[in-house]
C-alpha positions, 0 to 999 in steps of 0.5 A: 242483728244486735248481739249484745244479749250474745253470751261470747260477746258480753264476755270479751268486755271490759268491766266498764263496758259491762257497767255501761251495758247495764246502764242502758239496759236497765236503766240505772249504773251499778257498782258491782265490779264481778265481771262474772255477775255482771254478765249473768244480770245482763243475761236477764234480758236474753230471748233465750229461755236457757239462758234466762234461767241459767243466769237465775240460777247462775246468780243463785250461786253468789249467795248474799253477794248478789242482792243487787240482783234481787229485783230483776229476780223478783221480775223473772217470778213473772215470766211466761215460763214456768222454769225461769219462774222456779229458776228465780224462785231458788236463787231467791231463796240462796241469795236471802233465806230470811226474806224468801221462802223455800222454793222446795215447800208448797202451799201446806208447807211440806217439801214438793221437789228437791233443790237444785245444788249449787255449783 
């Protein structure tokens, strides 16, 4: 059984190690030295859908420092669950305003459910 999606595991690795997890996930390198965003984009690939939209939600949290994350967020807009689809949406919409609409509003433009707090 491959473990390498486990949560417990990825957290005993080194940053490099992360680095080279990434790598062979995702099939590019990437720079980001935050052991904690590392872990929660490798999360991304989890079967899991708890921990699917716990890592969007996660990576929510680092605002404008997680644009590197912004693709596989864009990715998670097409899940087969709905929640990771909201999950992604929000953490979106923190990470670039500008960019992204605000996940509270519908189609008419008035606000449908409330956001989320960060933690």
């Amino acid at each position: 059984m491959d473990h390498s999606h486990d949560l417990a595991a990825l957290k005993r690795l080194s940053v490099s190690q992360l680095h080279a997890r990434h790598a062979e996930l995702f099939g590019e390198t990437t720079t980001a030295r935050h052991k904690t965003w590392l872990i929660r984009r490798l999360a991304w690939r989890h079967e899991d859908v708890d921990v699917r939209r716990g890592a969007a939600l996660g990576l929510g949290t680092f605002g404008a420092e997680a644009q590197d994350a912004i693709p596989a967020l864009q990715a998670a807009l097409h899940d087969r669950e709905s929640s990771v689809r909201k999950a992604a949406g929000i953490a979106l919409w923190y990470i670039d305003q500008s960019r992204f609409p605000d996940p509270r509003l519908g189609r008419n433009g008035k606000e449908t459910r409330q956001m989320p707090h960060r933690e």
